[in-house]
C-alpha positions in Angstrom: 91.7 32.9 84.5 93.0 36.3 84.9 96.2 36.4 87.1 96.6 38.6 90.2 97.8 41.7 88.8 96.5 41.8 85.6 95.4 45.7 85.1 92.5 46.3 82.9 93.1 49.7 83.1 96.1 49.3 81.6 96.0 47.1 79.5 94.8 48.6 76.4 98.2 49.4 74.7 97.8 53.2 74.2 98.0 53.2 78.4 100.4 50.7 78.3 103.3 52.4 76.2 101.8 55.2 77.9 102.8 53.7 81.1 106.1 52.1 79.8 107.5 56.0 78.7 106.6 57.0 81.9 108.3 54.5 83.7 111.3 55.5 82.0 111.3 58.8 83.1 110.8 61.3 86.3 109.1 63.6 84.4 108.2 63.8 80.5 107.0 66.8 78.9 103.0 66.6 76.8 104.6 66.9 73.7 107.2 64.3 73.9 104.8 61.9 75.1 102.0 63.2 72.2 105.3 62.8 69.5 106.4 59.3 71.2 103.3 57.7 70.9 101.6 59.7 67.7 98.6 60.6 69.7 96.6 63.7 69.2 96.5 66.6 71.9 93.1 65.4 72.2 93.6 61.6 72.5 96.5 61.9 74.7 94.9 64.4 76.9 92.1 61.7 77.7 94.3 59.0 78.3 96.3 61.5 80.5 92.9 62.4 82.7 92.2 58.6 83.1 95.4 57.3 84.4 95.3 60.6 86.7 92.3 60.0 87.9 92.9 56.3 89.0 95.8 57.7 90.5 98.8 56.3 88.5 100.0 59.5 87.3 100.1 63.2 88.2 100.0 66.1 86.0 101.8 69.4 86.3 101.2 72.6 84.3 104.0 75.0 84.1 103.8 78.5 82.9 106.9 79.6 80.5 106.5 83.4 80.0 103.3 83.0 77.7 103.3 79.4 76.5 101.6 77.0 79.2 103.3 73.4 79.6 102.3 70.6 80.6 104.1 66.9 82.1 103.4 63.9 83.8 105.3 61.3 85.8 104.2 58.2 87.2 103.4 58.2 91.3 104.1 55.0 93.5 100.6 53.7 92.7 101.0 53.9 88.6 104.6 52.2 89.6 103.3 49.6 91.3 100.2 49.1 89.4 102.7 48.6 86.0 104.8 46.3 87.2 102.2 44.2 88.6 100.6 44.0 85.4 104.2 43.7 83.4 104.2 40.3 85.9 100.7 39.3 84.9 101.7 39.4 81.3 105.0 37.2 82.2 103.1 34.6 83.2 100.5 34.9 80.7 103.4 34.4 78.3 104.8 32.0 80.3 101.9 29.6 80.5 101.2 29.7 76.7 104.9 28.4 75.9 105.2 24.6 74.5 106.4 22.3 77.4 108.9 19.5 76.0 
């Protein structure tokens, strides 16, 4: 049984440190992110889309004289949606630990 919280989306652990970076910041720039969690521009772009487009992040592109930027920070939704699914795995741990 799957407890409440428990985010598929998530879950797989490229999102998930994805997640956990973001939560640990207001904004982090592409590269950062791409260098934090050795992703290509490619791999973390998709990853990037998906989490936007479930609504648990939002992108901002920035134009810097010719050089185009881009970040992302987590909204109140991706927040929420982490830490309900940090709680799922507590208790998932939790539950697997020997009793005396």
């Amino acid at each position: 049984m799957t407890p409440d919280g428990f985010d598929e989306l998530i879950h797989p652990s490229t999102r998930l440190s994805l997640m956990a970076t973001l939560s640990a910041a207001d904004w982090a720039e592409f590269a950062f992110l791409r260098e934090r969690l050795g992703l290509s521009d490619s791999a973390l772009s998709k990853q990037l889309s998906t989490l936007e487009d479930a609504g648990y992040l939002t992108t901002e592109r920035q134009a810097t004289g010719r050089r185009r930027t881009v970040r992302a920070q987590l909204t109140d939704k991706g927040r929420q949606a982490l830490a309900g699914h940090l709680a799922a795995l507590q208790e998932i741990v939790s539950q697997s630990a020997p009793t005396r």
